[in-house]
MDAnalysis code that builds the backbone (N, CA, C; Angstrom):
import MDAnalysis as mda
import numpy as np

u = mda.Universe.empty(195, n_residues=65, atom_resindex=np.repeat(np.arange(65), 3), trajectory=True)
u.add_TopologyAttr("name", ["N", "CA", "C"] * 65)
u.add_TopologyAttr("resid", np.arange(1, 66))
u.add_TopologyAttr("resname", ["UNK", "UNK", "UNK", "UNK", "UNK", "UNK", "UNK", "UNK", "UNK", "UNK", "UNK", "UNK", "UNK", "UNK", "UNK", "UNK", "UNK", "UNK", "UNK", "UNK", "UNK", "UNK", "UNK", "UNK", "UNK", "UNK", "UNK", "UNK", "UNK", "UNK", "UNK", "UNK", "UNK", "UNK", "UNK", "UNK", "UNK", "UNK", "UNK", "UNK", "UNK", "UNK", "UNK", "UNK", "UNK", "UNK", "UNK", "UNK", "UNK", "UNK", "UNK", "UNK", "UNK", "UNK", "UNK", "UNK", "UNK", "UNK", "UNK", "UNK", "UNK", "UNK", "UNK", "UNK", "UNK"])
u.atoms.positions = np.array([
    [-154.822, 195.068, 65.663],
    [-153.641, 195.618, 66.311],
    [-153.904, 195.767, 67.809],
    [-154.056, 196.492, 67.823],
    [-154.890, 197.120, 69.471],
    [-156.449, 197.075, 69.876],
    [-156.932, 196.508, 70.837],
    [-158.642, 196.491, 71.246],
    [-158.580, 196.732, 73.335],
    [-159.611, 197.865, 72.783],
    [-159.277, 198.509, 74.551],
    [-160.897, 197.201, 75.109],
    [-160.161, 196.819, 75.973],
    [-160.085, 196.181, 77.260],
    [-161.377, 196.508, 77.867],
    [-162.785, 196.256, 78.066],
    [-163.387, 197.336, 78.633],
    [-163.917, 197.008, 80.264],
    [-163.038, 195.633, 80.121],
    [-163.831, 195.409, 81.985],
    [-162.053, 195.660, 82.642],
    [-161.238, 196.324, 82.373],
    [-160.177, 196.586, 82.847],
    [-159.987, 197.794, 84.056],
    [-161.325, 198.370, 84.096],
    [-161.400, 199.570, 84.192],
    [-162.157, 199.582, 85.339],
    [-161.909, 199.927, 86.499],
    [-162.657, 199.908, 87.736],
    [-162.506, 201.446, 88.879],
    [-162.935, 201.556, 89.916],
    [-162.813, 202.695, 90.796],
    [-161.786, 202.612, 91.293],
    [-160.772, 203.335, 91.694],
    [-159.175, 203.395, 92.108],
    [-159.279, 204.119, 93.277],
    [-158.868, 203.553, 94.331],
    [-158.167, 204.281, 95.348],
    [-157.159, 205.299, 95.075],
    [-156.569, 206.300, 95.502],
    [-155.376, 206.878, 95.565],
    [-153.869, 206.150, 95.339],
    [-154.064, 205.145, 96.329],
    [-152.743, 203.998, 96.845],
    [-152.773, 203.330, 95.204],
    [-154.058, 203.094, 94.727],
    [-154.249, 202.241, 93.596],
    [-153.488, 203.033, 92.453],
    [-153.866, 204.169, 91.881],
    [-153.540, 204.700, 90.840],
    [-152.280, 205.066, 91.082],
    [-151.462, 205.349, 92.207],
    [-150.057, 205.448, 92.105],
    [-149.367, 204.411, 91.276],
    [-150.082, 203.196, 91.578],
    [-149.703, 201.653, 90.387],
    [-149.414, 202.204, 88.983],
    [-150.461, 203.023, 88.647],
    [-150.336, 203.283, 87.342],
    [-149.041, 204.605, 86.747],
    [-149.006, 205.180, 88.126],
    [-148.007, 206.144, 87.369],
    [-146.734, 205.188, 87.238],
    [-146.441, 204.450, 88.147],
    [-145.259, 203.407, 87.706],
    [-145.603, 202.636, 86.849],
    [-146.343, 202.728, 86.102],
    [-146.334, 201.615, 84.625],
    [-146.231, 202.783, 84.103],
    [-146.895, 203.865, 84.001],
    [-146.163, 204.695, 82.383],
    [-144.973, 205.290, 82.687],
    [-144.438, 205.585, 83.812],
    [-143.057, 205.909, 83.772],
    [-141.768, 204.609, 83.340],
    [-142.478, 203.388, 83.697],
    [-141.880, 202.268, 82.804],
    [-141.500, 202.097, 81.963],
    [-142.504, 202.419, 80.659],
    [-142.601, 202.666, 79.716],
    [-141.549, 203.561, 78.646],
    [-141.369, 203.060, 77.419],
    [-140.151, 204.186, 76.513],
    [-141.351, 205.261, 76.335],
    [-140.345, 206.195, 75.418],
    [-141.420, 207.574, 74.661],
    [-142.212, 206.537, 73.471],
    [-141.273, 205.404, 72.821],
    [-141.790, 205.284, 71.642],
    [-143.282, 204.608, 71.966],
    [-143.563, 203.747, 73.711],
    [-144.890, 203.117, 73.597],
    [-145.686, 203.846, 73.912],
    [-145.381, 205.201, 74.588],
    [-146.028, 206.402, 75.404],
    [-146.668, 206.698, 73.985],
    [-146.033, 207.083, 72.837],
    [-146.361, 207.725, 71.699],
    [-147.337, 206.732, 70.598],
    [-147.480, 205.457, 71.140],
    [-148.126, 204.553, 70.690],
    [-149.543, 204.371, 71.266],
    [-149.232, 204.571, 72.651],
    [-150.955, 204.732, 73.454],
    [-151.952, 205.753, 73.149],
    [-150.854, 206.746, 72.963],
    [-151.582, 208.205, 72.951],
    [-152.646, 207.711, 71.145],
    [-151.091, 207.399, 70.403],
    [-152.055, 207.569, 69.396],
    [-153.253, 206.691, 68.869],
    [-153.251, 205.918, 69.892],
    [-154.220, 204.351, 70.027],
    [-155.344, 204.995, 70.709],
    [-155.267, 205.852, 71.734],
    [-156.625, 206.596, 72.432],
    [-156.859, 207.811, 71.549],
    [-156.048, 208.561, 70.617],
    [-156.889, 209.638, 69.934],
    [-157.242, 208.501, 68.577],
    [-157.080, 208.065, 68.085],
    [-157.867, 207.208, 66.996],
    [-158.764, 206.688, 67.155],
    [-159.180, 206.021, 68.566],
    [-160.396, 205.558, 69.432],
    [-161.465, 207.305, 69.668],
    [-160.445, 208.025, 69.942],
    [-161.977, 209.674, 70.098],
    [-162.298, 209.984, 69.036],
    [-161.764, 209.983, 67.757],
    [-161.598, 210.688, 66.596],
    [-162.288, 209.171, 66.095],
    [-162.675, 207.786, 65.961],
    [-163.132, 207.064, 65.895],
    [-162.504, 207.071, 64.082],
    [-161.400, 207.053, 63.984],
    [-160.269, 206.360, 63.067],
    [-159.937, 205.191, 62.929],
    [-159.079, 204.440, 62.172],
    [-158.659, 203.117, 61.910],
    [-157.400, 203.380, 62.394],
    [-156.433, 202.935, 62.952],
    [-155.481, 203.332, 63.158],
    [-154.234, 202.872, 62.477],
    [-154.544, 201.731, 61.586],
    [-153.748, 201.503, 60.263],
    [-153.956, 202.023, 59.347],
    [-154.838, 202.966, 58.849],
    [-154.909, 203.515, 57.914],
    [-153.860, 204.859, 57.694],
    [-153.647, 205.087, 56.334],
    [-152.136, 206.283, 56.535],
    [-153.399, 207.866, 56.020],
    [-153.096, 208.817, 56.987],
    [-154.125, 210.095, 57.001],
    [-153.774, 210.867, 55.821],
    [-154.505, 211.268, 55.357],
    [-154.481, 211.960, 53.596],
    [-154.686, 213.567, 54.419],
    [-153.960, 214.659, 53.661],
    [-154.102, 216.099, 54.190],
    [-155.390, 216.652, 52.923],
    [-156.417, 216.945, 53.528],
    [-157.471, 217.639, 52.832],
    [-157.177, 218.666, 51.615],
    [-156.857, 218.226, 50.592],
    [-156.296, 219.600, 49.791],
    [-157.285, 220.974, 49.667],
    [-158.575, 220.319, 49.692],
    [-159.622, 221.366, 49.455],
    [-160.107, 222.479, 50.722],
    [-159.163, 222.405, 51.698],
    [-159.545, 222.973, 53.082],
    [-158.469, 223.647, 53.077],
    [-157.085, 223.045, 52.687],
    [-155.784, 223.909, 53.063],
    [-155.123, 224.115, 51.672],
    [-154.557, 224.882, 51.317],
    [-153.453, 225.257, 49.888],
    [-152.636, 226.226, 50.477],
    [-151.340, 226.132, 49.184],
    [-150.430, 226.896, 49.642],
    [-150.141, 228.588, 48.654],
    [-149.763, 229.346, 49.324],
    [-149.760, 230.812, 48.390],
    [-148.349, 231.244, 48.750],
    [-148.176, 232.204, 47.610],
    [-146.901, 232.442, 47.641],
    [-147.178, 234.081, 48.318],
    [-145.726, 234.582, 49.432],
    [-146.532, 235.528, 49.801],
    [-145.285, 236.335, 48.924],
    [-145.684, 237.789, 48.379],
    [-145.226, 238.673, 48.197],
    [-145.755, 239.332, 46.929],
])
């Protein structure tokens, strides 16, 4: 799907990185919401096709009263 780039990445001037705020303001919410979750699956070192299962043995539910 996605593979980060790793010689993409160099020292930025000021003048330079303004470049970049005009590419993500370019951008919809839906690809904004696609990067993000492409760089936390890369920290969290996830698959990012895989669908996330909720731990049953960590969380349950109680009835309160």
């Amino acid at each position: 799907m996605y593979k980060l780039d790793r010689t993409a990445f160099k020292i930025q001037t000021f003048e330079e990185s303004n470049d970049d705020i005009a590419f993500w303001k370019s951008l919809t919410t839906q690809e904004i919401f696609e990067y993000g979750w492409l760089l936390t699956c890369q920290s969290f070192k996830i698959d990012a096709l895989d669908e996330l299962k909720l731990d049953r043995t960590v969380f349950e539910m109680r009835k309160n009263g």
